[in-house]
PLY file of the C-alpha trace (Angstrom):
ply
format ascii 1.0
element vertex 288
property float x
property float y
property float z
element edge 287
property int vertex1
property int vertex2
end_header
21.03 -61.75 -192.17
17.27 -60.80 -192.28
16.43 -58.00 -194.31
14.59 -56.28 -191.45
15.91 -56.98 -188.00
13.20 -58.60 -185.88
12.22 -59.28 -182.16
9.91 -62.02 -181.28
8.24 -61.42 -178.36
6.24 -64.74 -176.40
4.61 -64.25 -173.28
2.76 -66.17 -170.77
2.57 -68.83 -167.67
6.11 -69.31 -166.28
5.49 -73.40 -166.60
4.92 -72.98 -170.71
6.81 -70.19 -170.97
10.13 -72.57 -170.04
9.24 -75.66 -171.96
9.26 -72.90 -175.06
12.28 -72.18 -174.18
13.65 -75.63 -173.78
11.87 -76.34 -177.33
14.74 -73.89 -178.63
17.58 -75.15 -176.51
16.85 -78.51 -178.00
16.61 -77.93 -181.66
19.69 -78.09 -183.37
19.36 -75.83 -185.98
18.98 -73.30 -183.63
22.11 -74.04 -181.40
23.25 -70.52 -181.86
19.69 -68.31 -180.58
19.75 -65.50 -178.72
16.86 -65.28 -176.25
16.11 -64.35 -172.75
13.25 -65.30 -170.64
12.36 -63.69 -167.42
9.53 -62.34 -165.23
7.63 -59.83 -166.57
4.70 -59.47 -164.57
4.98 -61.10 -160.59
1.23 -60.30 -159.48
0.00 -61.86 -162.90
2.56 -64.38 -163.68
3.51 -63.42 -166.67
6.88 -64.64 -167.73
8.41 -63.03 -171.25
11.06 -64.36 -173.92
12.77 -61.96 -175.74
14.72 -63.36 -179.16
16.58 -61.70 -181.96
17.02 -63.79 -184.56
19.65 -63.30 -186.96
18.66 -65.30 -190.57
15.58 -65.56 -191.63
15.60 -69.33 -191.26
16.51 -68.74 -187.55
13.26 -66.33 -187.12
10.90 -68.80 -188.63
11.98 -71.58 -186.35
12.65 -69.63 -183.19
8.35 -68.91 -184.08
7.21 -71.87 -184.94
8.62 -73.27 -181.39
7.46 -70.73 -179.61
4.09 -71.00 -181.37
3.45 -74.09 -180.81
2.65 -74.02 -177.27
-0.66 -72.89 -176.16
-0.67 -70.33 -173.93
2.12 -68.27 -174.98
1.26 -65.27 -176.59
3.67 -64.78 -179.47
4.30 -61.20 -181.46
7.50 -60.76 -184.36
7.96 -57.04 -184.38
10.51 -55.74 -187.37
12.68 -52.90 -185.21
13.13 -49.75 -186.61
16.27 -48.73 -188.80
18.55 -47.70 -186.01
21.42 -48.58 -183.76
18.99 -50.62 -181.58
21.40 -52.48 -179.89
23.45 -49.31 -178.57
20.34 -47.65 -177.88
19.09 -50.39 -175.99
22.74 -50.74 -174.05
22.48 -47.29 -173.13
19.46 -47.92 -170.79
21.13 -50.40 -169.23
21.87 -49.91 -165.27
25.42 -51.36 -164.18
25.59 -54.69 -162.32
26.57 -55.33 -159.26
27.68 -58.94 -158.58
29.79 -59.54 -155.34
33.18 -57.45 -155.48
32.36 -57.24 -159.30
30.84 -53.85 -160.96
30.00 -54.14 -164.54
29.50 -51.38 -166.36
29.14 -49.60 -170.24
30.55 -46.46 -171.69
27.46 -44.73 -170.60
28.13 -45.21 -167.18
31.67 -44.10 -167.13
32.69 -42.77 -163.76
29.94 -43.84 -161.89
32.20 -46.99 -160.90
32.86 -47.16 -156.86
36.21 -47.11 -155.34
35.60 -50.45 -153.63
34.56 -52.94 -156.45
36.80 -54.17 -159.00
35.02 -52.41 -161.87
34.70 -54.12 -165.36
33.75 -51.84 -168.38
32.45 -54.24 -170.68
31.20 -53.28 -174.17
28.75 -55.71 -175.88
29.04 -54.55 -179.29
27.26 -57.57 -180.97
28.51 -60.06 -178.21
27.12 -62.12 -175.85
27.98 -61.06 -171.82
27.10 -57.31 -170.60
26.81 -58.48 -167.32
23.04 -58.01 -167.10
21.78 -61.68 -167.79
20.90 -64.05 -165.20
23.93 -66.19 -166.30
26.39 -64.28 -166.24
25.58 -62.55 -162.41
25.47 -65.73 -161.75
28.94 -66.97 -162.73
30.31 -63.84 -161.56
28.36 -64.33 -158.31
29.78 -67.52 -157.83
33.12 -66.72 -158.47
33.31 -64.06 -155.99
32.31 -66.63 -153.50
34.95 -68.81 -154.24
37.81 -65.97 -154.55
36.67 -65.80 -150.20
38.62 -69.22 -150.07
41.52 -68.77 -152.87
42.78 -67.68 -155.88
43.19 -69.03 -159.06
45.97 -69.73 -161.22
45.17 -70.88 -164.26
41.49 -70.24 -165.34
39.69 -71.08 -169.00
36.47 -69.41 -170.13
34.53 -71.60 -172.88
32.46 -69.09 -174.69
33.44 -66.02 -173.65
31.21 -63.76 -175.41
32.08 -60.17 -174.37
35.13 -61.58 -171.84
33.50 -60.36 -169.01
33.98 -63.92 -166.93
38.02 -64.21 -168.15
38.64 -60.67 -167.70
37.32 -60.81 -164.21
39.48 -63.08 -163.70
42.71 -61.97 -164.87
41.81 -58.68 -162.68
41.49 -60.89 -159.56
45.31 -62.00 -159.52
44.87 -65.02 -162.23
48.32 -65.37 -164.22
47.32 -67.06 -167.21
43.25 -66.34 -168.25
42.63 -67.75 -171.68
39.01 -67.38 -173.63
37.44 -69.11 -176.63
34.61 -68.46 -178.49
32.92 -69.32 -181.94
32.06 -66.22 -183.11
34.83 -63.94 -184.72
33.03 -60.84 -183.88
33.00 -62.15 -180.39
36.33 -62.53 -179.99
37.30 -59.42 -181.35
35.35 -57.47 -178.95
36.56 -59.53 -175.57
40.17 -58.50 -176.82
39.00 -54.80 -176.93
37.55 -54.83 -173.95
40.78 -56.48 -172.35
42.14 -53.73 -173.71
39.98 -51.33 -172.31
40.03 -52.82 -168.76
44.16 -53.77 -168.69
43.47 -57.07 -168.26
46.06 -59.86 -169.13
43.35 -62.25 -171.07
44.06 -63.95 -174.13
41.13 -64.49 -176.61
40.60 -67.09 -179.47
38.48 -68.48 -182.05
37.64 -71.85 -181.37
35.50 -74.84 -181.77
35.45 -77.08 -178.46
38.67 -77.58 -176.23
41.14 -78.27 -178.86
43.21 -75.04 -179.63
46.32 -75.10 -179.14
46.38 -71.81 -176.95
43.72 -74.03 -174.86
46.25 -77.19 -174.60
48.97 -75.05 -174.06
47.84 -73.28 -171.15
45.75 -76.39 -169.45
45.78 -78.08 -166.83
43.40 -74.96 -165.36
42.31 -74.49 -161.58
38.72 -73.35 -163.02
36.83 -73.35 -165.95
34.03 -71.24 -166.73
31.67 -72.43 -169.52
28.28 -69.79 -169.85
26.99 -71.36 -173.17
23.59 -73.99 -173.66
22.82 -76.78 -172.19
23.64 -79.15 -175.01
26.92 -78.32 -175.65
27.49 -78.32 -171.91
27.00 -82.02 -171.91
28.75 -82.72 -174.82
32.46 -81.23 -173.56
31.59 -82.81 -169.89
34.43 -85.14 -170.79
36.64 -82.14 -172.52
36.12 -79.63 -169.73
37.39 -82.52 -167.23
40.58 -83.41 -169.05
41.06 -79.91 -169.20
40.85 -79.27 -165.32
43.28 -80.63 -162.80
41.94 -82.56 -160.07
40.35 -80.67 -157.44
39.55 -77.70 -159.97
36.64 -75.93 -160.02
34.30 -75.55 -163.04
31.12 -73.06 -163.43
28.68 -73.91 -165.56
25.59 -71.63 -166.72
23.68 -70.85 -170.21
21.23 -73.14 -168.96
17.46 -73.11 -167.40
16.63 -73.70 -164.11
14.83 -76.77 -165.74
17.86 -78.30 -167.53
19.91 -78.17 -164.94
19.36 -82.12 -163.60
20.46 -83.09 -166.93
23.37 -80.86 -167.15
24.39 -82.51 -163.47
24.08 -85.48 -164.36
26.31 -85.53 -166.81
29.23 -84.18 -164.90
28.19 -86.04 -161.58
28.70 -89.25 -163.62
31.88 -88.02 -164.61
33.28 -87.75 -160.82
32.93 -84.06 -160.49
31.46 -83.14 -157.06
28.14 -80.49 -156.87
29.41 -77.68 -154.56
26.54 -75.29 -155.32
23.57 -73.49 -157.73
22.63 -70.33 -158.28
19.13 -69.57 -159.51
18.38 -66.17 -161.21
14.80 -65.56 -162.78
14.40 -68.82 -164.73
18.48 -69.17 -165.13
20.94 -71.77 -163.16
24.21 -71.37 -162.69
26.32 -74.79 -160.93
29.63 -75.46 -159.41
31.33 -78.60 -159.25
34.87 -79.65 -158.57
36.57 -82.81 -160.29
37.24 -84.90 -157.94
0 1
1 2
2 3
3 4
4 5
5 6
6 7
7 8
8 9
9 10
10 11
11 12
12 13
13 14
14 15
15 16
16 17
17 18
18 19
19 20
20 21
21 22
22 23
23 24
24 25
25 26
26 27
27 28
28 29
29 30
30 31
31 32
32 33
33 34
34 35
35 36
36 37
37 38
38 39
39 40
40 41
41 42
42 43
43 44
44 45
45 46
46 47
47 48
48 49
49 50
50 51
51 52
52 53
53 54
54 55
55 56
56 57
57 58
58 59
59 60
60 61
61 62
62 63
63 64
64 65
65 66
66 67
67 68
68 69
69 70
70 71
71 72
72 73
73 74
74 75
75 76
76 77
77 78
78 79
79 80
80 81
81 82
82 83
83 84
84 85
85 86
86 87
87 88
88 89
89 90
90 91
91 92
92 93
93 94
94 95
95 96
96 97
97 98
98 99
99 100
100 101
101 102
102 103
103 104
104 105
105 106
106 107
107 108
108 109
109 110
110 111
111 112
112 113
113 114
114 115
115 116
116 117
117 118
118 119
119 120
120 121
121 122
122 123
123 124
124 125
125 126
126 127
127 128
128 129
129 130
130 131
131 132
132 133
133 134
134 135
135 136
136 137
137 138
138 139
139 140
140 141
141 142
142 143
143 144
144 145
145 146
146 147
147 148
148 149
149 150
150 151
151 152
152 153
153 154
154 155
155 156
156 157
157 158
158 159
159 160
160 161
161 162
162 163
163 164
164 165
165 166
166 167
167 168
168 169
169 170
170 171
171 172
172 173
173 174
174 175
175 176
176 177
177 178
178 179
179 180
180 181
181 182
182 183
183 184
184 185
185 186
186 187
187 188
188 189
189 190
190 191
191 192
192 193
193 194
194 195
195 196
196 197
197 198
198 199
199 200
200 201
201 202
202 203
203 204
204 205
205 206
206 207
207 208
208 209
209 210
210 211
211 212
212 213
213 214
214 215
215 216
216 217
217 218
218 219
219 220
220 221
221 222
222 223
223 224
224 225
225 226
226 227
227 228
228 229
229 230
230 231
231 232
232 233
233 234
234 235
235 236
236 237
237 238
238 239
239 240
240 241
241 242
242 243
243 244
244 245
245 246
246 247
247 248
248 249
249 250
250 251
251 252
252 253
253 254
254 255
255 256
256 257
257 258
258 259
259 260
260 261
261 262
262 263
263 264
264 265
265 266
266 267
267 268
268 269
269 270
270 271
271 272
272 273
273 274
274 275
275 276
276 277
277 278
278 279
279 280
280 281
281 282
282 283
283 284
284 285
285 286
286 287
């Protein structure tokens, strides 16, 4: 960990402000970043990435990418000694995605009757509910639930749970989630917990697990991680699906997404649809 926690701060033109953001989606020693990009500023068009780098190692190369396009205006600014993160939860609004409500502790009984409602608590986990790829997951799973349910569904880097738990609260039997993080995983099982859902929740690398095997084959997969390792378990992911299943794939930028495609498309899964939110995608396909 870095002695001081940090923010780095880039902003400008949407067009650099992406590639930046692909320059740290494709370096492999920072796999693990946590950024967000949006729109900051419509009538100037101003687009902002937000990271928080973890190590010291991470902050020096998440700047160094980000520095070395021209254009982007690039600040590191140490946070103050506090409990930023809950602070910074706190302000958070709840979501509103479909039939899905997703909201923190701070927003406790402000749920509506008519939404299944999802209190999610990030803790230091990737998923509130507020990112562009997770609406748009949840977005495009509330589509499909219009046609049919699901069965059996698998959720490859669950972060917070917030994609599995929706779905064992949506009439799935079996909803199993993975993640490589041990803090991670921990918190999706307390926030099963808090939310009564019947989701299971383990650490693990990649498809392998035997929780994973057990439970496959699924009717959909969700997998809300980067665009790198989304092309590397292409072949996983569809071994792990039955044919005809559905998977939803997101973590990536609107600009990676032809190479994400491709890789499934060549596989024999079918595009049924994209979501774009700010500068995220989020895709559906079914294995053919």
């Amino acid at each position: 960990m870095t002695d001081k926690a940090v923010q780095i701060v880039a902003r400008g033109p949407r067009a650099i402000a992406e590639a930046a953001a692909t320059d740290v989606d494709n370096d492999p020693l920072l796999e693990g970043a946590t950024y967000s990009i949006l729109e900051e500023d419509e009538d100037k068009g101003i687009w902002r990435i937000d990271a928080f780098p973890t190590t010291d190692e991470e902050a020096k190369g998440i700047e160094a990418r980000l520095s070395a396009h021209e254009g982007l205006h690039v600040v590191v600014e140490v946070l103050a000694d506090a409990d930023w993160l809950a602070m910074a939860l706190s302000g958070l609004p709840p979501v509103r995605a479909g039939r899905f409500f997703v909201y923190g502790a701070h927003d406790k009984g402000r749920a509506p009757r008519n939404t299944v409602n999802l209190r999610i608590e990030a803790g230091a986990a990737f998923g509130t509910g507020h990112h562009g790829t997770t609406v748009g997951c949840l977005l495009a799973y509330d589509t499909l639930l219009k046609r049919r349910g699901f069965g059996k569904v698998l959720d490859v880097g669950a972060g917070t749970g917030v994609l599995a738990i929706a779905a064992a609260r949506t009439g799935t039997k079996q909803a199993v989630g993975t993640d490589i993080d041990k803090p991670s995983v921990r918190i999706a099982r307390e926030n099963a917990a808090l939310n009564h859902a019947n989701a299971r929740f383990e650490y693990a690398s990649g498809l392998g697990h035997r929780l994973v095997r057990a439970a496959a084959p699924y009717d959909l997969v969700f997998a809300n991680i980067l665009a790198r390792p989304l092309v590397s378990l292409a072949s996983d992911i569809k071994g792990a699906l039955k044919p005809g299943g559905t998977v939803i794939l997101s973590g990536l930028l609107r600009t990676q997404e032809r190479f994400v495609r491709a890789a499934y498309l060549s596989r024999g899964f079918k595009m049924q649809r994209r979501i774009h939110r700010d500068a995220w995608a989020a895709l559906v396909l079914t294995r053919n």
